[in-house]
N, C-alpha and C positions, 0 to 999 in steps of 0.2 A: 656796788656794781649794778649795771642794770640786767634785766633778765638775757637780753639778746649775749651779753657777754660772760656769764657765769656757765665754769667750763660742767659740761655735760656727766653726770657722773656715769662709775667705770660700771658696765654690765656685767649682770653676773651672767655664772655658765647656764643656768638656768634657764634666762632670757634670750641667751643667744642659742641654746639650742632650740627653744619654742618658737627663733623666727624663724630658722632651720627649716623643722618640720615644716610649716606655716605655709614656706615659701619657696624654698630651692627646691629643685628638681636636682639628682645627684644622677651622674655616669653609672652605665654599668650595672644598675642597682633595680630591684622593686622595689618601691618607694614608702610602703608600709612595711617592709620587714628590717629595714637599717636602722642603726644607732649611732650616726656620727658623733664623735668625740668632739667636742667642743674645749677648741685650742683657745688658750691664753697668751701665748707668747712663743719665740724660738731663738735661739744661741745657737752659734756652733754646731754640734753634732746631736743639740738637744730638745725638746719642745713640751711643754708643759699645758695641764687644763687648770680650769679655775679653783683649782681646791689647793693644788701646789705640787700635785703627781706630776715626776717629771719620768720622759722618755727618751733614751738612747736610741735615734731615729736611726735602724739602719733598713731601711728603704730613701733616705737619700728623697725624703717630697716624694716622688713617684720619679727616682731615678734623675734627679736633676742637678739639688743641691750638691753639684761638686765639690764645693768649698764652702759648704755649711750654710746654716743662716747665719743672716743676717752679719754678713762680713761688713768693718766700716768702711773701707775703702771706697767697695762695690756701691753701702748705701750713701755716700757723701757724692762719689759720680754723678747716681742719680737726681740727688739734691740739687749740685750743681749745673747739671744737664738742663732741668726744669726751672731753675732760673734765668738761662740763656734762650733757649728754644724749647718750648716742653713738646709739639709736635711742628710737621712740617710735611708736606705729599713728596712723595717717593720720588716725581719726573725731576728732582734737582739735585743736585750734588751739594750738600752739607756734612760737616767736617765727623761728626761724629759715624755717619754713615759707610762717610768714606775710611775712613783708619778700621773701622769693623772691618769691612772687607777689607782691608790690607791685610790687617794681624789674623784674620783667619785663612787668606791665602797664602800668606808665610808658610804658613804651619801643614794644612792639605798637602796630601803626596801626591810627588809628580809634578804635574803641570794643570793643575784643577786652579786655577788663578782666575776667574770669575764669579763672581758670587753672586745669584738671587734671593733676595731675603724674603722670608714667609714671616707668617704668624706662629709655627710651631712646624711640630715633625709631619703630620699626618700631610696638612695643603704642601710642604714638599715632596713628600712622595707622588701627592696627585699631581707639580708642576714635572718634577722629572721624566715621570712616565708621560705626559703631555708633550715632553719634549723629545724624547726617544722614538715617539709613534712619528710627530712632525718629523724630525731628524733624516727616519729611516722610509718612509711611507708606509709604516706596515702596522697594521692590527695589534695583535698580541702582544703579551705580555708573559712571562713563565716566573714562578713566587714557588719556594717552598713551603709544604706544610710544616707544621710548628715554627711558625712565625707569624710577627704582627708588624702591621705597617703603619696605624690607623685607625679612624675611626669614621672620616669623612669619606666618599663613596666610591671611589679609587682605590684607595688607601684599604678598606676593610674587605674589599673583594680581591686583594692581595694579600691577605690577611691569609693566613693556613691552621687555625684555632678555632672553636668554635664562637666566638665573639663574630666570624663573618657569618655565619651561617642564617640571623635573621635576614640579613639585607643580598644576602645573596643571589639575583634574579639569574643566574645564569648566563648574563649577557653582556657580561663588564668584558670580555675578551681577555680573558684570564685561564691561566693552565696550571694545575700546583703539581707537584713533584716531589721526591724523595729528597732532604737531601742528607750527609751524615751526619749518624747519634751514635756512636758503636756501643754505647751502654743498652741503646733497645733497637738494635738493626736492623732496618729492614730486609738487608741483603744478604744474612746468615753470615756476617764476618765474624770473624776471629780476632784478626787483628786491626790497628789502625792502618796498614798499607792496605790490607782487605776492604775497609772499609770505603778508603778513600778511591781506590779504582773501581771500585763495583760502583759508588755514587755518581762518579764522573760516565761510565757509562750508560748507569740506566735516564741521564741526564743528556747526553748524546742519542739515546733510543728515542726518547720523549721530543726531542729535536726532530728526528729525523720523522717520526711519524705525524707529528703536528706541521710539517712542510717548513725548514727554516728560513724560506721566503718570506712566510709569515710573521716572523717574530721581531718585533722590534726589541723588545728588553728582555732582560733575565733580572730580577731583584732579589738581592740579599742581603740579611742581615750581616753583616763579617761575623759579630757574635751573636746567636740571637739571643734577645733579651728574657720577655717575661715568658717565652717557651722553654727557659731552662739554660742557659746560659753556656752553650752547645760550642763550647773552641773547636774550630772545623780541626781534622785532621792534616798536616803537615803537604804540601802541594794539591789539597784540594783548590783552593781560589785561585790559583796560579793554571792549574786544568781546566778554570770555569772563566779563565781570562784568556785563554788559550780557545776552548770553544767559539767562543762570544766574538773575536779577532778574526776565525777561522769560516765564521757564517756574517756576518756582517753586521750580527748583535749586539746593541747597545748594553754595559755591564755596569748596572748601576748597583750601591753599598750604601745600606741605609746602617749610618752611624748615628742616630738621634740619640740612642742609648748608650752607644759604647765607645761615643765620641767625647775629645776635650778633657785625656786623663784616666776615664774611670778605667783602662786596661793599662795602664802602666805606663802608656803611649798618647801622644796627642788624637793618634787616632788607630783602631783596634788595625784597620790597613797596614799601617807601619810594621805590624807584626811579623807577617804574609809577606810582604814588598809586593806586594800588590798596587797597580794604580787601577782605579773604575773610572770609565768616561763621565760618570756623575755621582755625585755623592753627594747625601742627604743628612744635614745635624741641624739638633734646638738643642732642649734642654740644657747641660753643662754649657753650652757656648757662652751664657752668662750666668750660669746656675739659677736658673728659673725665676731670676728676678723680675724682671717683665718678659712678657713671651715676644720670641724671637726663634728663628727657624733658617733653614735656608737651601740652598742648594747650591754646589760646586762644581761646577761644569768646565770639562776639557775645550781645549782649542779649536778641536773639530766641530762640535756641536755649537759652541758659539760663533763659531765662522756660518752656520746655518741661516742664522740671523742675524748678520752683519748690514744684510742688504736687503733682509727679509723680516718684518714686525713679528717680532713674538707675540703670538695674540694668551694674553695671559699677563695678569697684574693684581696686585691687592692695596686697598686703601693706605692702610697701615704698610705695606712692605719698607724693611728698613727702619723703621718706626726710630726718632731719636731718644726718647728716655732707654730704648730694649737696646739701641748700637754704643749708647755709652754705658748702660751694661754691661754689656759683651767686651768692649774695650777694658774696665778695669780688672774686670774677671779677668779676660788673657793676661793683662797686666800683673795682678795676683799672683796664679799659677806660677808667671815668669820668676816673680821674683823671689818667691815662698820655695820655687823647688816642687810647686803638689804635683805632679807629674812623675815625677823621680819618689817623690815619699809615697805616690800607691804603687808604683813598684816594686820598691822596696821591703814597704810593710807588707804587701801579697805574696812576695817570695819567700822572707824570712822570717815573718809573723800569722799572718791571717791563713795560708795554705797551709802550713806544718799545723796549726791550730785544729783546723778542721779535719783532718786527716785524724790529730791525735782524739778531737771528739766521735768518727766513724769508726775507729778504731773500738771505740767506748759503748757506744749505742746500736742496737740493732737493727732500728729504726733505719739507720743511713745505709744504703745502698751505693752511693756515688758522692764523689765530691770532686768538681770541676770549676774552674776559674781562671783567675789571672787579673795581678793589682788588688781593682776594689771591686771585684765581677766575681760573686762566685754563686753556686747552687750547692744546696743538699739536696738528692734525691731521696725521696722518704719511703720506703720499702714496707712491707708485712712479713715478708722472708726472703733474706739478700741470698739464699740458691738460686728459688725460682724468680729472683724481682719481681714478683708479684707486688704491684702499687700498693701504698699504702691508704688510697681510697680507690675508685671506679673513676676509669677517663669521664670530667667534665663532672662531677659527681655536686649533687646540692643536696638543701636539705639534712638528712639523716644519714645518707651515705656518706655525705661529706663531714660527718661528726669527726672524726678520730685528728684533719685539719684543722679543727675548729677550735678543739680543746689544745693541739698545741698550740696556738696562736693565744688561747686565751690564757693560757699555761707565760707563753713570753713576755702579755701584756704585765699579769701581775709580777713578776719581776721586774719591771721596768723598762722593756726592749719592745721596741714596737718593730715585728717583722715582717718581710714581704712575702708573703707566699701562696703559690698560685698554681693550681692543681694538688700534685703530687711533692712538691717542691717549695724549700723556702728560700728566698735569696738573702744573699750575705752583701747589703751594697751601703758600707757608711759613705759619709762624706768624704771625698778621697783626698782631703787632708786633715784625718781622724787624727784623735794624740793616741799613741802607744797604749797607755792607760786604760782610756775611754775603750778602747779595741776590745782589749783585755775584760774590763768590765761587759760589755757587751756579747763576748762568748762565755763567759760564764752564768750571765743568762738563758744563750742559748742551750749551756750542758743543761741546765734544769727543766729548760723547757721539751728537751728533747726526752726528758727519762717519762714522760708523758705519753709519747709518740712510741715509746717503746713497748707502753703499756698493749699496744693493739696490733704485737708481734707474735711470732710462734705458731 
């Protein structure tokens, strides 16, 4: 062989985390105090480093991997995508582009049969609300707190977490709001109809005194995600689509996370019977194979620009290796049934499960979900719910999250969790098994958490 053709040997974890350090710049992070794990490979529901530790990923990639890695299917699409067209600019109509947005309008509820493609979740939120303000001529915008939307400059001043709080200049035309948690209310309920008419009003007060001339959107999560995984109460979205009707408010539903399955449902909407003038999904739409985003826009708001340039575009929009993605992904889901199996297994495995482990540990506080969405709230005494760290907590405060987390690692489960909460989100077409194995990780990691009770 000569040198140019002798295949390159395999690196080790070593090497690769040294280029790591070296070089990437990571989300999120101070850049001196991380330890990324240096991944070797991924299957299914599973992901392994270079020594041969494997992990029962149930963070799902960061909420994506609907259908696991590295499904064949999805990778032979993209194999074959990129031998036909690997890219292409957005202004044209090409096949792969085109059936994404059919197979995702199929399935959006209502009459949301438009579709703008992003690069991911965040630049949709920022095209939405760009398009809600054009829509309506007005300013503002109204976000709950405990929610994220983002990270791009729209996006994170809609954001209701402290992740907006660096880039927050005051000046994005943004308003945040209450909106329902009945496990830490803000409105002194009792119960969930309590919860849910006190939220809807103090959401109509918020309205009224911000001038609803003013407002062009209202955005919400339907579930929110890494705030806790918060299932509104039963006619809350229906009162806040009844608002929004009633003042001339655009009502947009940012599904990026709890869109494409992971609630049981193609989309967490379907739950509610709910329709939003726009909706917002990436992630699951082809399980994070190549990034892809988008936005779903109703009849009214596209008749806007019918006659009128949308001034807004992205290179990549549509992108063909990300829409035949997205094609074989829906295609999967359809034919696998994963939509029906994270129903399924949330109702009659993974809910009863976690119930019977808050039952067990004192630790948990709450357990809240649906399908493949769920949280444990992590408590120090489930009387007073007193958190099990300090809201936003680092550091030393944030020890007692730490050690359970590092408590999951060494069994094998690499979990999500963020604040006070860890989320329960495999691949939401997990096997029965693999489930099973992965909550009995969680029981040991939890007898950890319980250590810093009482």
């Amino acid at each position: 062989m000569t040198p140019q053709s002798t295949p390159a040997a395999s690196p080790s974890g070593a090497a690769v985390k040294a280029a790591d350090r070296a070089h990437v710049f990571h989300s999120w992070s101070a850049q001196d105090l991380i330890d990324p794990l240096a991944v070797a490979g991924a299957e299914g529901s599973y992901f392994w480093d270079y020594d041969g530790k494997r992990y029962l990923d149930f963070t799902s990639g960061l909420v994506f991997t609907n259908i696991g890695y590295q499904h064949p299917k999805v990778v032979a699409a993209i194999q074959e995508q990129a031998g036909r067209m690997t890219t292409f600019a957005p202004a044209f109509a090409i096949e792969a582009r085109s059936e994404a947005a059919r197979l995702i309008a199929e399935r959006t509820p209502g009459d949301l049969d438009k579709i703008f493609f992003t690069n991911g979740g965040a630049d949709a939120v920022e095209h939405a609300l760009r398009m809600a303000r054009l829509h309506t001529g007005r300013p503002k915008v109204l976000s709950a707190y405990r929610s994220y939307h983002g990270g791009t400059q729209q996006a994170v001043n809609v954001t209701g977490d402290p992740r907006r709080w660096a880039s927050d200049t005051g000046t994005a035309g943004v308003v945040h709001f209450w909106a329902p948690f009945p496990y830490r209310s803000r409105f002194y309920a009792e119960t969930e109809e309590q919860e849910c008419a006190r939220a809807l009003e103090h959401l109509e007060t918020t309205i009224a005194f911000e001038g609803p001339g003013t407002i062009a959107a209202i955005v919400l999560e339907t579930i929110p995600g890494t705030a806790g995984i918060m299932v509104p109460p039963p006619g809350y979205l229906a009162g806040v689509r009844e608002i929004c009707d009633r003042h001339g408010i655009v009502f947009v539903l940012d599904e990026v996370m709890a869109g494409f399955g992971r609630t049981g449902t193609w989309f967490a909407a379907d739950l509610f019977g709910v329709v939003p003038d726009l909706m917002t999904f990436a992630k699951g739409v082809n399980s994070g194979y190549v990034p892809l985003g988008g936005v779903a826009i109703s009849p009214a708001i596209a008749e806007t620009f019918a006659r009128r340039p949308y001034p807004g575009g992205l290179t990549y929009s549509g992108h063909p290796l990300a829409c035949a993605a997205a094609v074989a992904t829906i295609g999967v889901m359809a034919e696998e049934g994963v939509v029906e199996h994270a129903a399924r297994l949330g109702a009659d495995v993974l809910g009863p499960a976690l119930r019977e482990l808050a039952a067990r540990h004192p630790s948990v506080g709450e357990v809240r979900g649906t399908g493949m969405f769920w949280a444990l709230e992590l408590v120090r005494d489930r009387e007073t719910r007193e958190p099990l760290v300090p809201y936003n907590a680092t550091g030393e405060a944030n020890a007692p999250m730490a050690a359970f987390a590092a408590a999951a690692k060494r069994h094998g489960l690499w979990p999500f969790v963020n604040m006070n909460r860890t989320h329960v989100v495999p691949p939401c077409n997990v096997g029965e098994a693999e489930l099973k194995e992965g909550l009995a990780a969680l029981d040991a990691a939890l007898s950890v958490a319980d250590t810093y009770t009482g």
